[in-house]
N, C-alpha and C positions, 0 to 999 in steps of 0.2 A: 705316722708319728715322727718319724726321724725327719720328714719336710717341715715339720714346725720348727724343732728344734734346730735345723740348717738355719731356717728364716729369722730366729728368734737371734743366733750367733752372730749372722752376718749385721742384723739391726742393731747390735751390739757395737759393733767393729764400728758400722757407720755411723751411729752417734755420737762414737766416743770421739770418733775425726770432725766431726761438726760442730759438739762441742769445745775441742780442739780450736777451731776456726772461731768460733763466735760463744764463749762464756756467760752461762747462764747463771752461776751459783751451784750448791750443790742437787742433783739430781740424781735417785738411788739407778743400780743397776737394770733393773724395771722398766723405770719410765726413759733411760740411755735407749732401752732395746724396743721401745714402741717409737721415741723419735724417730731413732734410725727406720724400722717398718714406715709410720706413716710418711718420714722423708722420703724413700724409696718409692711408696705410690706414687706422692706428686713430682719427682724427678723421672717416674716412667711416662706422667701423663704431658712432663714437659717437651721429652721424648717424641711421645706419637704428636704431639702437635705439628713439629715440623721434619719427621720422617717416619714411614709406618717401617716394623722390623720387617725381614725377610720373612716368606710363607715358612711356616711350619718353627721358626724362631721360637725358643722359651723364651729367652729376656732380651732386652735391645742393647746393642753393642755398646752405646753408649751409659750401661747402664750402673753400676760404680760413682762414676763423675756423676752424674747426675742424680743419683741418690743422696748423695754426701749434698750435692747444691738445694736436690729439695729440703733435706733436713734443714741447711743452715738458712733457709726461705722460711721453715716452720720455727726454728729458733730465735727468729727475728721480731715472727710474730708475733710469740709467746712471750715475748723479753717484752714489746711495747704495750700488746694488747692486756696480756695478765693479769699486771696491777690493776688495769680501769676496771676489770670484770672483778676483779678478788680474788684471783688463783696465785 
């Protein structure tokens, strides 16, 4: 339980600096703490593309920077894509 609530904090952090970086409008606490998460996966998988971590590694060193870049990669999205869909 306390691994979610680490994951849910740290997605938090990382949102809030992405949003930071690249201004969406408002966007509640929530959905700040799911960019940051879903930012995180695609900055892990930008990650192993071009280095795998070390055996036995929890997270890839570069992984901070590149969660903050995949957020602001998903925020990009969501700023272009959103209106055409209706969100």
């Amino acid at each position: 339980m306390l691994n979610w609530i680490w994951t849910f904090i740290v997605g938090i952090v990382i949102g809030v600096i992405a949003k930071w970086i690249m201004p969406v409008g408002h966007v509640g606490w929530i959905m700040t703490g799911i960019i940051g998460i879903v930012g995180s996966f695609i900055g892990g998988f930008i990650a192993r593309l071009f280095s795998k971590p070390a055996d036995g590694a929890l997270v890839h060193p570069a992984g901070i920077l590149l969660s903050i870049v995949g957020a602001v990669i998903l925020l990009f999205v969501w700023r272009y894509v959103g209106p055409a869909i209706g969100v």
